[in-house]
DRENTORKOL-3810 file (N, C-alpha, C; in nm, 4 decimals):
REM DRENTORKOL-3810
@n.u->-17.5782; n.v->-3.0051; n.w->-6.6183; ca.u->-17.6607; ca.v->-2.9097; ca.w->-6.6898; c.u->-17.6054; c.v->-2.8929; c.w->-6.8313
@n.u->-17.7092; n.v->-2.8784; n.w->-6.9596; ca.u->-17.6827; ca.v->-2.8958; ca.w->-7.0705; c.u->-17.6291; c.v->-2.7644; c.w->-7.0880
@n.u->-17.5250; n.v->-2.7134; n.w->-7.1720; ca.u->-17.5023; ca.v->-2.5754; ca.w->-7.2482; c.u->-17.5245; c.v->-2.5537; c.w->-7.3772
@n.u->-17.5380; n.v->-2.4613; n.w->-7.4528; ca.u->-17.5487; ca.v->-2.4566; ca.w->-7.5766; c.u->-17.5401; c.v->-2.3149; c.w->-7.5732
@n.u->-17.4243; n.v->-2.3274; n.w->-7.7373; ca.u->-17.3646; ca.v->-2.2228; ca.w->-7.7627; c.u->-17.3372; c.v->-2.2462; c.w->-7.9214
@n.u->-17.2236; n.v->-2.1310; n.w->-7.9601; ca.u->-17.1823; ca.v->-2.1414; ca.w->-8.1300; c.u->-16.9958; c.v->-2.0858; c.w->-8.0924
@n.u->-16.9630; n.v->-2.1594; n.w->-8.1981; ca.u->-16.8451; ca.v->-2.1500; ca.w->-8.2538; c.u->-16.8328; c.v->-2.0594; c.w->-8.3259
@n.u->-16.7591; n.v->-1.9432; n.w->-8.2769; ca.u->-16.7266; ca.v->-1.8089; ca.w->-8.3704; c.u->-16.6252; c.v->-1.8124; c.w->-8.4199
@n.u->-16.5832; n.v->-1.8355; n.w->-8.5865; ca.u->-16.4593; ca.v->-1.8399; ca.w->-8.6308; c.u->-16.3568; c.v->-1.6855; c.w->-8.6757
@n.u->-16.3493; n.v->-1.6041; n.w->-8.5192; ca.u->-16.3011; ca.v->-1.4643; ca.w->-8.6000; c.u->-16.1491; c.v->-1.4611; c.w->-8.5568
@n.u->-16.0889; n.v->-1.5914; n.w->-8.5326; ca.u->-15.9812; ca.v->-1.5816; ca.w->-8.5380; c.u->-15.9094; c.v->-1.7291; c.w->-8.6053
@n.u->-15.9605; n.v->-1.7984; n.w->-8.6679; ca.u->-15.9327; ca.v->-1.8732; ca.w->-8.7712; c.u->-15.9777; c.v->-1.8448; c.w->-8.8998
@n.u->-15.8643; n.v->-1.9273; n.w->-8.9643; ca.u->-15.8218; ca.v->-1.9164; ca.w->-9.1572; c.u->-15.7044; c.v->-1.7737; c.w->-9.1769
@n.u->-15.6211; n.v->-1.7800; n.w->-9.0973; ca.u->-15.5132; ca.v->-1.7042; ca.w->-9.0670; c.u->-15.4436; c.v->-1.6969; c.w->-9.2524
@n.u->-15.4442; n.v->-1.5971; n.w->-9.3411; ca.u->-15.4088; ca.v->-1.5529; ca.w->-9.4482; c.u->-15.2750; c.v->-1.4616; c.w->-9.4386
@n.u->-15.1747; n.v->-1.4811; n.w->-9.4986; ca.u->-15.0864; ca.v->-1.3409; ca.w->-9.4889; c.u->-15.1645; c.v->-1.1966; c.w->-9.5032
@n.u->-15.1620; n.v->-1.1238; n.w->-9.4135; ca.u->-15.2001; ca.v->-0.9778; ca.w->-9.4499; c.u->-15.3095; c.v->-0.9682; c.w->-9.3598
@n.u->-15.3694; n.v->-1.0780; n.w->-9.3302; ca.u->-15.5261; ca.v->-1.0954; ca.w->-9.2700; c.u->-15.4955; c.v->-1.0632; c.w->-9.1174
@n.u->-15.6455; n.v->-0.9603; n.w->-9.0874; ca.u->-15.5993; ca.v->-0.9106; ca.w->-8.9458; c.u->-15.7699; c.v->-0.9854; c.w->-8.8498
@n.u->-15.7502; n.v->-1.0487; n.w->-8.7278; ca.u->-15.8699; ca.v->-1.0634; ca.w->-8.6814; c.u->-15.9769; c.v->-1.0032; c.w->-8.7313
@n.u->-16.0743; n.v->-1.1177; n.w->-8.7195; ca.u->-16.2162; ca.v->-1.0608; ca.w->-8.7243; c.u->-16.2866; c.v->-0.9751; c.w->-8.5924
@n.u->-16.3352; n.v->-0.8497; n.w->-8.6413; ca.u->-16.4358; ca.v->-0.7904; ca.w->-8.5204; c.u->-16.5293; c.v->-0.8754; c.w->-8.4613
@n.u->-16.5381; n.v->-0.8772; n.w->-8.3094; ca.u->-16.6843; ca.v->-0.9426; ca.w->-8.2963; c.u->-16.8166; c.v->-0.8922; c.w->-8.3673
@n.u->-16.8886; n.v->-0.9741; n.w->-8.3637; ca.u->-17.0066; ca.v->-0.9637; ca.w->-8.4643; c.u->-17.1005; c.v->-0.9221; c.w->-8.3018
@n.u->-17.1511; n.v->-0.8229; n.w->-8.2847; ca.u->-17.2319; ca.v->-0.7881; ca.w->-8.1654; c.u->-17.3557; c.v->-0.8599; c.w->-8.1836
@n.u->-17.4359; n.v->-0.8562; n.w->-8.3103; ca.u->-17.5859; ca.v->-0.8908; ca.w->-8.3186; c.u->-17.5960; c.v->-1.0214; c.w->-8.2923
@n.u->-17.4631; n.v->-1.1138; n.w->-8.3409; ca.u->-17.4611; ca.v->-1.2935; ca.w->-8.3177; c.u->-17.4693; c.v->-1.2781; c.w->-8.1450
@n.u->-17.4095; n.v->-1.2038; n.w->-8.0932; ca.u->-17.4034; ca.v->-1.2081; ca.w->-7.9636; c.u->-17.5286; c.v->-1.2073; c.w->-7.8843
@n.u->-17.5587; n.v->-1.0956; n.w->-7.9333; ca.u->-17.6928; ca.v->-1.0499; ca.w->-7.8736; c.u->-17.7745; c.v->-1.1540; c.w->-7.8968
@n.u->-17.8181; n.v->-1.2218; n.w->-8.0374; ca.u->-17.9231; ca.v->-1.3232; ca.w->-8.0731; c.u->-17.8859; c.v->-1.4168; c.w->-7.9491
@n.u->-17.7504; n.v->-1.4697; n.w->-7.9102; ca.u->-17.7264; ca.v->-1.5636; ca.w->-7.8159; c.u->-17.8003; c.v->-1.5437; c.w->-7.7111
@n.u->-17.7688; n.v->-1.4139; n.w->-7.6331; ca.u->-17.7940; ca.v->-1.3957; ca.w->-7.5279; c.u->-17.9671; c.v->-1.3792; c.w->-7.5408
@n.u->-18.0186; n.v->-1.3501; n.w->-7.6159; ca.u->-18.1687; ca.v->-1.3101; ca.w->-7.5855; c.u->-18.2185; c.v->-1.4651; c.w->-7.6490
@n.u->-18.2198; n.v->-1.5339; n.w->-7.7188; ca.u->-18.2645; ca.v->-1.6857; ca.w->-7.7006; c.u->-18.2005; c.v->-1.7906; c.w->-7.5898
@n.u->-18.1221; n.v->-1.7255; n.w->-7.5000; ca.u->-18.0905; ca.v->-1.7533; ca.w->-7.4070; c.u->-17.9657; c.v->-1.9132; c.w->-7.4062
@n.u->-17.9094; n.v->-1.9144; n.w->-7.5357; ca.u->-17.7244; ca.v->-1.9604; ca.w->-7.5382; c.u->-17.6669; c.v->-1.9008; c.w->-7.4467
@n.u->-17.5661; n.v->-2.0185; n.w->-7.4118; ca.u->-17.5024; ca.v->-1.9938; ca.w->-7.2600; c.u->-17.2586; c.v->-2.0079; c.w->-7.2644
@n.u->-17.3182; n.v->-2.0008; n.w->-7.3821; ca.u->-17.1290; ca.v->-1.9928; ca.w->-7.4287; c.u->-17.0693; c.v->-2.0127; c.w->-7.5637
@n.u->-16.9481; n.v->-1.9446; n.w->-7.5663; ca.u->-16.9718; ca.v->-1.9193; ca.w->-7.7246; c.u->-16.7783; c.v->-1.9690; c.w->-7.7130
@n.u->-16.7095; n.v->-2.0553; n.w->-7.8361; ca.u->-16.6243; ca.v->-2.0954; ca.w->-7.8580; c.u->-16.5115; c.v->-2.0077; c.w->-7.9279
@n.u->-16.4403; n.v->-1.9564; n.w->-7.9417; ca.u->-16.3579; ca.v->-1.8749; ca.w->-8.0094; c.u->-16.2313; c.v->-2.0053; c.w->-8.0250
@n.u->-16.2405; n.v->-2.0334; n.w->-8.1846; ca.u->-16.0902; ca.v->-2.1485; ca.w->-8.1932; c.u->-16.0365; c.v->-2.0451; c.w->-8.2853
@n.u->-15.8847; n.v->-2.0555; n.w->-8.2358; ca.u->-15.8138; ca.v->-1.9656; ca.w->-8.2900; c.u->-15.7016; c.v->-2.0335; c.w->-8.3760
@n.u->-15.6325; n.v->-1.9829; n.w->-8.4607; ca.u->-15.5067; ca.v->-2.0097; ca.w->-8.5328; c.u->-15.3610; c.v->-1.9067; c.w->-8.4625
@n.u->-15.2727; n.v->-1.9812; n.w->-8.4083; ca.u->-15.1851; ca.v->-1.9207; ca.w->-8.4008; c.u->-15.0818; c.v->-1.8522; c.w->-8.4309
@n.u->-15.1167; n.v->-1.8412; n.w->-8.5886; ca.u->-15.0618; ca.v->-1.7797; ca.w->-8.6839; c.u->-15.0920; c.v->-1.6247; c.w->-8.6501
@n.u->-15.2057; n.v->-1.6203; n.w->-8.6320; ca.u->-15.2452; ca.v->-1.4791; ca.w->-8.5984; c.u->-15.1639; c.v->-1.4076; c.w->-8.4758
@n.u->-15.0974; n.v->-1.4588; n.w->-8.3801; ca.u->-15.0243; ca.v->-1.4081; ca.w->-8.2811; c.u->-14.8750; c.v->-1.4380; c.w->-8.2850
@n.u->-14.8038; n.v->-1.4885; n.w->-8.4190; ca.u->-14.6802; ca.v->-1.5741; ca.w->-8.4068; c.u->-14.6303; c.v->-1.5083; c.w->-8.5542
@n.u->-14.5185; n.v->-1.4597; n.w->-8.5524; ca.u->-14.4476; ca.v->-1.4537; ca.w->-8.7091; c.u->-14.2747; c.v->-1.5024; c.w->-8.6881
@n.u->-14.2796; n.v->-1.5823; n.w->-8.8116; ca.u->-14.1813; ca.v->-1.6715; ca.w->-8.8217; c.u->-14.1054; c.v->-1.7477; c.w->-8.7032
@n.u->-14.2137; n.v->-1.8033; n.w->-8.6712; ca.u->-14.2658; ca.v->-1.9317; ca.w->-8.5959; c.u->-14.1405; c.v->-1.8702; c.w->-8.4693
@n.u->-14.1758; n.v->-1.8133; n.w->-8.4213; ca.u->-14.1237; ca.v->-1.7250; ca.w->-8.2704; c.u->-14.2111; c.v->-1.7125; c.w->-8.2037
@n.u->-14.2331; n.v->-1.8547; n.w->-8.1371; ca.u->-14.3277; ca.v->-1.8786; ca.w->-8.0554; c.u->-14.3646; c.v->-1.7813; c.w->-7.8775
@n.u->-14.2057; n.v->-1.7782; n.w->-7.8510; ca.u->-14.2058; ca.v->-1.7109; ca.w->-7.6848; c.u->-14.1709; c.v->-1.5766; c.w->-7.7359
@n.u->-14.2333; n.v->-1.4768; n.w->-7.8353; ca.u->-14.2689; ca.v->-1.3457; ca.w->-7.8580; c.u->-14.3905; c.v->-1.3215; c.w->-7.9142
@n.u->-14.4802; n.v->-1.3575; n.w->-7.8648; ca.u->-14.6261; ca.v->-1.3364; ca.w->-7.9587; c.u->-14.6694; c.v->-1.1650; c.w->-7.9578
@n.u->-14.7515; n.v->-1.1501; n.w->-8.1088; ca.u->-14.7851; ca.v->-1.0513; ca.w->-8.0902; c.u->-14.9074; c.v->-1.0121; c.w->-8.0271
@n.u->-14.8972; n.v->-0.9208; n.w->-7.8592; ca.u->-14.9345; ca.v->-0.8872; ca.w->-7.7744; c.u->-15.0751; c.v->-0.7858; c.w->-7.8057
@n.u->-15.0773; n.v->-0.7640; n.w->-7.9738; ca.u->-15.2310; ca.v->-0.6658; ca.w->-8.0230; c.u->-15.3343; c.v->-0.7739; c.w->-8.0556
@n.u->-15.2830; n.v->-0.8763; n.w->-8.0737; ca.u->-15.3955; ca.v->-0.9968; ca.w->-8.1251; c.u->-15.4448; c.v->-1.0191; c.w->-7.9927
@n.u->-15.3722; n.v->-1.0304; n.w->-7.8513; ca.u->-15.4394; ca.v->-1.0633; ca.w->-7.7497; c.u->-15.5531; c.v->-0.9528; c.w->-7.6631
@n.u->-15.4828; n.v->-0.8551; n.w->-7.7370; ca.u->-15.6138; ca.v->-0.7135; ca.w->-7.6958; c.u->-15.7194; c.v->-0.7475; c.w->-7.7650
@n.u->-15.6956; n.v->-0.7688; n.w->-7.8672; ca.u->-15.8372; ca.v->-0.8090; ca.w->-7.9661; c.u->-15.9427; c.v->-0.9345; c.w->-7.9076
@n.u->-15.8487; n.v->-1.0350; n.w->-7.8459; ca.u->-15.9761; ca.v->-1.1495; ca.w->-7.8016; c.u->-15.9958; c.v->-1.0586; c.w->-7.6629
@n.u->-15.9030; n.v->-1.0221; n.w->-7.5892; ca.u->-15.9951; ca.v->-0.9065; ca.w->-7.4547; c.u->-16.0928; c.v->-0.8746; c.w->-7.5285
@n.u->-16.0951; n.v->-0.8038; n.w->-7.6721; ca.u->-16.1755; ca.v->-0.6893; ca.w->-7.6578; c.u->-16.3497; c.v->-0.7556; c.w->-7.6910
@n.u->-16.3067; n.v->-0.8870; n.w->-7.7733; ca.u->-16.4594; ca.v->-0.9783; ca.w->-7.7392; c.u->-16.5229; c.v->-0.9916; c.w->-7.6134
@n.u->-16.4442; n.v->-0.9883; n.w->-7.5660; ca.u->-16.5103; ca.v->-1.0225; ca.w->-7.3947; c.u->-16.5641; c.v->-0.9172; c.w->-7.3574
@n.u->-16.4848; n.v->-0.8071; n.w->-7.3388; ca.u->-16.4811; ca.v->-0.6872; ca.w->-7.2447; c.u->-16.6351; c.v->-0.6245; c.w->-7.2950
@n.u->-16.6818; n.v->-0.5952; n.w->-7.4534; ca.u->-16.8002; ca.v->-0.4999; ca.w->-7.4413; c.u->-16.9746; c.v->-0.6088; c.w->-7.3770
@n.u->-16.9401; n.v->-0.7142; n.w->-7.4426; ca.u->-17.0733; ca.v->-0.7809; ca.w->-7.3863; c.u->-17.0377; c.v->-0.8710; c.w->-7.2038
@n.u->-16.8958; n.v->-0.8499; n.w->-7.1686; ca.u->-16.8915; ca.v->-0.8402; ca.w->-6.9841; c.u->-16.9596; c.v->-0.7514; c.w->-6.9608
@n.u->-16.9187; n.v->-0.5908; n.w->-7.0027; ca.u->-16.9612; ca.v->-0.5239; ca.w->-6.9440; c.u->-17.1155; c.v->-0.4667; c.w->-6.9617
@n.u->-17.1805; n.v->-0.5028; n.w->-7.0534; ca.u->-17.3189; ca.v->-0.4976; ca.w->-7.0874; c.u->-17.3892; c.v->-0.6188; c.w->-7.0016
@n.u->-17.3609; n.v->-0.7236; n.w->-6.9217; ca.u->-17.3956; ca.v->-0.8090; ca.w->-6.8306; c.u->-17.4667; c.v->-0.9012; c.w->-6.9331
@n.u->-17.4680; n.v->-0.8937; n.w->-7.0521; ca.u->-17.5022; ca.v->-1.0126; ca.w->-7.0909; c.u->-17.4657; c.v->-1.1528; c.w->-7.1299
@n.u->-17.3413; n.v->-1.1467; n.w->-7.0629; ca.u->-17.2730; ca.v->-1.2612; ca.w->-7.0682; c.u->-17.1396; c.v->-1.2913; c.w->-6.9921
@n.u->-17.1664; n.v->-1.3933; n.w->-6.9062; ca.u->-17.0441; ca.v->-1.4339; ca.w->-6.8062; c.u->-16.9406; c.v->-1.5396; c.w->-6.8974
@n.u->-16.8356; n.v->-1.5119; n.w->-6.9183; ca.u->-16.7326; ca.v->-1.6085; ca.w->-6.9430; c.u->-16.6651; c.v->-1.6719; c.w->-6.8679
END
């Protein structure tokens, strides 16, 4: 079965100072109501890593990709 989806870049182009992007709800929604079936999040690991201390990541960047998931899980419009 075919899928089709979009590549959301809100956690790449990692800048000093630069903090994740919010999910964009309305891209979401357009997905789900033309009926797209998965959506890509590529990330930079810069955003969870400072001075390349890899086995201490910072543990708020990973609340942040939860927190993509968690409002449109729980609105049922979309299974990940």
């Amino acid at each position: 079965m075919p899928r089709y989806g979009f590549n959301f870049q809100w956690l790449l182009g990692w800048e000093p100072g630069r903090k994740p992007a919010v999910a964009n709800g309305r891209a979401l929604d357009f997905m789900a109501h033309y009926g797209f079936d998965f959506v890509r999040i590529p990330t930079d690991y810069r955003f969870w890593t400072r001075d390349f201390d890899y086995l201490h990541p910072d543990e708020t960047v990973f609340a942040v990709i939860d927190s993509y998931l968690a409002g449109h899980v729980q609105s049922q419009k979309w299974l990940f």
